[in-house]
N, C-alpha and C positions, 0 to 999 in steps of 0.2 A: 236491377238493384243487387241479385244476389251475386253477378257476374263481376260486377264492380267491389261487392263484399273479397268475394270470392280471390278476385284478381289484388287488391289491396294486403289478404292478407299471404298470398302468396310472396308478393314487394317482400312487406315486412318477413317472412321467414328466409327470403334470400335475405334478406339485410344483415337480418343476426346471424346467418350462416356466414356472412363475408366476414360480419366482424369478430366472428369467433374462429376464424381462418388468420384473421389481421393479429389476432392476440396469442393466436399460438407460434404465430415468427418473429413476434416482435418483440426483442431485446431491449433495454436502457441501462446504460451500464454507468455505475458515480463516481468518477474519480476523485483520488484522494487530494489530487492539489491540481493547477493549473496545468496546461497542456508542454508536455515536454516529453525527452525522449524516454525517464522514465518508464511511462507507460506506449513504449512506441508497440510494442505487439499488437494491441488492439489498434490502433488505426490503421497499423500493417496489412491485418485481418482487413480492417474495411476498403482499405485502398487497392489490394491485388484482389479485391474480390472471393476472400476465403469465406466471409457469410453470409455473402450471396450464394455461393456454392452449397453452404447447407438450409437455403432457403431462405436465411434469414435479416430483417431486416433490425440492423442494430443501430441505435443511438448514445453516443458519447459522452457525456457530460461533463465536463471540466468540474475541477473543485476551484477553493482558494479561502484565504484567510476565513472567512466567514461560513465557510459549509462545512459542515458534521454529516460524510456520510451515513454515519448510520442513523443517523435522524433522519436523511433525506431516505433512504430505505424505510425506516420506522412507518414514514408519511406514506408511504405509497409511491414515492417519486421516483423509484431505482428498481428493479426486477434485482439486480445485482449490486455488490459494492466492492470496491476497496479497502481492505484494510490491515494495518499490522497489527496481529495477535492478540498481542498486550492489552490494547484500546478492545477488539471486539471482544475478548472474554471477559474485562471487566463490564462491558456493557451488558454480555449478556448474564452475568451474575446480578446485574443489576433490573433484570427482568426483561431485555430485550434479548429472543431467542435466535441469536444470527447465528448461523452454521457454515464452517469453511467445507466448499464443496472441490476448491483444486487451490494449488499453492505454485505458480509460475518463477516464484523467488525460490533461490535454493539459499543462500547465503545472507546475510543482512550486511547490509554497505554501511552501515551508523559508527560514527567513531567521533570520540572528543579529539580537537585540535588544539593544540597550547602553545604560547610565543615561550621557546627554548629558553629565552634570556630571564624569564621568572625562577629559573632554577630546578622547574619540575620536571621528576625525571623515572617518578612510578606514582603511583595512586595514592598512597600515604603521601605525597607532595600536595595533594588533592587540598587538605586540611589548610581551613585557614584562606582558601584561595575564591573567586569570585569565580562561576562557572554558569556559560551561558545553555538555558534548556528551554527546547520546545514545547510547548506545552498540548492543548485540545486531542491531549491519548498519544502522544508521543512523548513524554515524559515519563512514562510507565519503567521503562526500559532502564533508565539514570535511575531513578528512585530505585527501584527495587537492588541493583548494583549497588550503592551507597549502601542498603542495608543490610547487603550482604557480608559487606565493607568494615560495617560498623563506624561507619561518619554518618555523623548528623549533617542534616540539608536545611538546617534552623542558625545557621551562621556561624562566628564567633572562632578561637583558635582550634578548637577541636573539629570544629565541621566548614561545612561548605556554604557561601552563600550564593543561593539558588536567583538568577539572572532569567525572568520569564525573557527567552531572546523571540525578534522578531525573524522572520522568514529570510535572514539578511546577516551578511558577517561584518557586519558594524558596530558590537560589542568589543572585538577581538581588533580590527583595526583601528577601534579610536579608544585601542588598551582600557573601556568601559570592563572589562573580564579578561583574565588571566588563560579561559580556556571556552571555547565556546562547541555546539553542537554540530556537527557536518554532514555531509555524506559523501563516500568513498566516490560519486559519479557527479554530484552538484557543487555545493558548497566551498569543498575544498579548493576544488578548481577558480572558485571567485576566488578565495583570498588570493592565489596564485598571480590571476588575472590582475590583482591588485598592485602586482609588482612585490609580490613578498616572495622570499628565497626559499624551498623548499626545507636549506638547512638551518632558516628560523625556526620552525617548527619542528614541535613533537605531537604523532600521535598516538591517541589511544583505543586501537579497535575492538570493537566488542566483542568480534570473533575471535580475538586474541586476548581478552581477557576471559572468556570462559562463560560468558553473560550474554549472548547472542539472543534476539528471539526474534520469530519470525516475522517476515517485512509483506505485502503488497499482494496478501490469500486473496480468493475471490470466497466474498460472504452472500448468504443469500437467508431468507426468514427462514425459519423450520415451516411453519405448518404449510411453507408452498411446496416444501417436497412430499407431501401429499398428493397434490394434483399431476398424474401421469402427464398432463400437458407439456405443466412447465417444467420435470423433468425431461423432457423429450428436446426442450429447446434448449435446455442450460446445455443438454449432453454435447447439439449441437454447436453451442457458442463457446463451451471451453476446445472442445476437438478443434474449432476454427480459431479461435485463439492463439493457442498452443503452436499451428501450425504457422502464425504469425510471429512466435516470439523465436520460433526457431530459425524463422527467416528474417527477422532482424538482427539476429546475431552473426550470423552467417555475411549478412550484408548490411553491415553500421552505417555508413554515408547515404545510402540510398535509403534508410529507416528513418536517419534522421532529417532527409530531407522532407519526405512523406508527413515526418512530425511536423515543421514547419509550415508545409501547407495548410496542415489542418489549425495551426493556431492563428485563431483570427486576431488575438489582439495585438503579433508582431512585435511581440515584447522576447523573442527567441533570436538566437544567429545563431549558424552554419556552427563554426569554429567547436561553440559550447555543447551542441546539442550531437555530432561527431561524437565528442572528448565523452558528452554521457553517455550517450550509447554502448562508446567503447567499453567505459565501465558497467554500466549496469548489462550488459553481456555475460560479465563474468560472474555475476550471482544469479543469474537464470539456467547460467551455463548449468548439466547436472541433473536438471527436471526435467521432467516430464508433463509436470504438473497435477502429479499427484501427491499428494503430502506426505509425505516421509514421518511416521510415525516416530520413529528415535529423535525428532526435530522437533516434532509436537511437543514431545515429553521432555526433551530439554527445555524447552519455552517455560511449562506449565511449570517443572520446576523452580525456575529462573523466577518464576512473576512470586511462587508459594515463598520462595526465600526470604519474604523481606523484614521479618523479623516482628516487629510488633506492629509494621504496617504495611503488613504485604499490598500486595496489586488485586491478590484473589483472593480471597479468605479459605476456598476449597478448592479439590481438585475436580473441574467441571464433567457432567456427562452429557456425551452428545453433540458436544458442541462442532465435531467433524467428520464426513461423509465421503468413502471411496463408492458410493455408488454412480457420481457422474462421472469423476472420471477413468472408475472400473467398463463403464459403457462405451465411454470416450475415446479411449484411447488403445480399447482393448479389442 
């Protein structure tokens, strides 16, 4: 009996020793929207086997209309997330304490699109005109610009009326809006795609208006940077990352085919997901993946700006950490 005691409870302390072996290499990473080239670094990572190499077993998550990373982190469901700046400090002023532990984006790709023939032709054209915006924390961004602006986003001829757009440039092609939301590597390219002429349009980029903030950090909870564990794997997963995004820039067709493999629902082709690559290359381009403090602090300003309604109400502490990728990459 005692041998069977004995031998039973041996089982069980190898059990928990595997599965505390299992929990120190196991990643889950949430993206911010469905699978595209976008995020093609991480499936890079997965596909040439860079976190395999640091031991690690990572899982993917796709986003889409309906998921709030940081809820899905919130829940438990993510070790890590996605997300642009704007969204996670107001979240975590909001009492969720997400911390950016590396910043893979150096640049932000966001820019308003406009059909030329409305007549607008700087931002004070703005006034008065219908403008399509994303909303679920990527609205941050347009609001706080407008307030900076001093146009209201409450309609009528002095302001703007604000177009909740869908994930889709079908406000802007069925003239529903005068200017809608883009991005320098997505979006744009649909209207394109649409058979519209490059010199129909005007844009309006964010890094050229002065209102830029940062796009696609990786966030993780605070109190988990506590546990030497799971810093030891984040350290691993951004270093292996990182050495992903380097090699999809380097190598765009073959990044983005690798992204297409991995989207299972085949709602992607060759042509578009190339065309991102090639551009979201050049906002990665720059990083290392470590957050650029003068970028930080432009952001924090950008969101503090907005007048009687800003994004942030203070200026946050804490909310970001060179210690993974001081480990990381150093």
């Amino acid at each position: 009996m005692k041998k069977v005691m004995m031998t039973a409870a041996i089982t069980a302390a190898l059990g928990g020793t595997t599965a505390m072996a299992d929990e120190a290499n196991e990643v889950t990473l949430q993206l911010q929207w469905v699978t595209q080239a976008q995020f093609a670094g991480y499936y890079v990572a997965l596909d040439k086997g860079f976190y395999e190499a640091e031991g690690l077993d990572v899982t993917v998550l796709a986003g889409g209309p309906d998921i709030a990373p940081p809820q899905v982190l919130a829940g438990g469901g993510a070790d890590a997330m996605l997300n642009w700046m704007p969204s996670a400090l107001a979240a975590r002023e909001k009492g969720l304490p997400v911390v950016n532990i590396a910043q893979p984006y150096k640049t932000s790709g966001l820019m308003l699109t406009c059909w030329k023939d409305t007549g607008i032709t700087s931002v004070e054209d703005f006034k008065g005109r219908t403008i399509g915006v994303w909303f679920f924390g990527n609205e941050y961004p347009f609001l706080s610009w407008m307030s900076q602006e001093g146009i209201s986003t409450d309609g009528g001829e002095d302001g703007v009326t604000v177009l909740k757009q869908g994930f889709n440039v079908d406000p802007l092609l069925n003239r529903e809006a005068d200017c809608i939301s883009t991005m320098t590597y997505n979006e744009y390219g649909q209207v394109l795609d649409a058979g519209v002429n490059p010199e129909e349009l005007i844009t309006f980029k964010y890094e050229e208006q002065g209102v830029a903030t940062l796009e696609d950090g990786i966030y993780v909870l605070e109190d988990n940077l506590d546990d030497p564990v799971f810093v030891d794997k984040m350290v691993r997963f951004v270093r292996a990352s990182m050495e992903g995004w380097k090699y999809a820039e380097a190598n765009p067709e073959e990044a983005a085919n690798i992204v297409l493999d991995n989207d299972e629902t085949g709602a992607q082709n060759e042509a578009a997901q190339v065309r991102m690559m090639t551009e979201v290359g050049k906002l990665t381009a720059g990083s290392n993946g470590a957050l650029d403090v003068a970028d930080y602090e432009r952001t924090v300003a950008t969101l503090l700006a907005g007048g009687s309604d800003p994004v942030i109400s203070m200026e946050p502490e804490g909310a970001w950490t060179h210690a993974i990728t001081d480990a990381a990459l150093n």
